[in-house]
N, C-alpha and C positions, 0 to 999 in steps of 0.2 A: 683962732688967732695964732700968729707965728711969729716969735719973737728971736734974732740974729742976735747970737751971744757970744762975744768976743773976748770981752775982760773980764767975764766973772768963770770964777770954778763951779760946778752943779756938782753935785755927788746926790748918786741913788743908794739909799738907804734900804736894806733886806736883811731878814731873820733867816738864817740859816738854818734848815730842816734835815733831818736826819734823808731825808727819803729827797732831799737838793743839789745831795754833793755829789761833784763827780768823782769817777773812778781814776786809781792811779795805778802806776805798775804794781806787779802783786801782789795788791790789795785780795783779803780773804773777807768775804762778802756773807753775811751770815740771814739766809730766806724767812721768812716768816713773823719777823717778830718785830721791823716797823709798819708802822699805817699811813697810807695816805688817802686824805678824806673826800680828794678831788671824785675817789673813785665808786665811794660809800655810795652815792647816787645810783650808781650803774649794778651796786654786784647783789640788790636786793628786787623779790619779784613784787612787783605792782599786783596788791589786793586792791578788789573794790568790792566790798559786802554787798550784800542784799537781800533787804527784808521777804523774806519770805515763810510764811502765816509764823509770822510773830517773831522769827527769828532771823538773826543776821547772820548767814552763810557767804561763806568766801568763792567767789566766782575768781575764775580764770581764761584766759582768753590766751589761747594756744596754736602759734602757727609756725609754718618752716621762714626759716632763714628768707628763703624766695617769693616768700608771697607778703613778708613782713616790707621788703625792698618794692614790691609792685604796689603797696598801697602808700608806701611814703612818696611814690612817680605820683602819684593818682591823687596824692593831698592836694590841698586849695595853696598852701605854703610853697609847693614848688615852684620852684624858678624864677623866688622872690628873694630878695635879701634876709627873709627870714629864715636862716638854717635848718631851724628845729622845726620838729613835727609834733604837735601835741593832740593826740585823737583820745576823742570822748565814746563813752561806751557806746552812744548810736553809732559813733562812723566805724567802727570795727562788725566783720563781717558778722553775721550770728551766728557761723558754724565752727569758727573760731573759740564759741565759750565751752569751757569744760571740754577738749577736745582732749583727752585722754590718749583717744586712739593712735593718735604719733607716737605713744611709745611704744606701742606694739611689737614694732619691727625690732626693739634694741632688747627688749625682756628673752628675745629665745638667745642671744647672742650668751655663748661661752663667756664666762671672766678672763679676764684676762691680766 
């Protein structure tokens, strides 16, 4: 529905967020110490246990960047109005679980 609003005033109504405002001339910006929750989603890893004899062990599912991208092309969701890709443990490859071995290459690596 769309309604042409002529004579009345509308005001949108918002909470201002520490991590909302914009910046202004120099303004001293201090790292660390707000939160924002948009992002709590995204910065923890996906466990999914599994029972095994008798106990719940944490499995992982571990791939590069590039093949993470070649199976979200490959999902059933592409190139539908649905954005998001939500894959269940069968659609993920099996070599992908506990795949450790990607770290390999970064363990001999100097600190830096």
């Amino acid at each position: 529905m769309v309604e042409l609003v002529e004579t009345r005033k509308l005001f949108h109504l918002t909470e201002t967020k520490t991590y909302k405002q914009a910046f202004v001339a120099a303004q001293q910006v201090t790292i660390g110490e707000s939160y924002n929750p948009f992002f709590g989603f995204y910065e923890g890893a996906r466990e999914y246990p599994v029972l095994h004899e008798g106990q719940m062990i944490p499995n992982y599912w571990i791939a590069e960047k590039q093949e993470v991208g070649k199976a979200c092309v490959a999902h059933q969701a592409h190139v539908t109005t649905n954005w998001e890709r939500r894959f269940y443990r069968k659609d993920l490859p099996p070599e992908w679980e506990n795949r450790w071995s990607l770290f390999e290459r970064f363990r001999s690596l100097p600190p830096t």
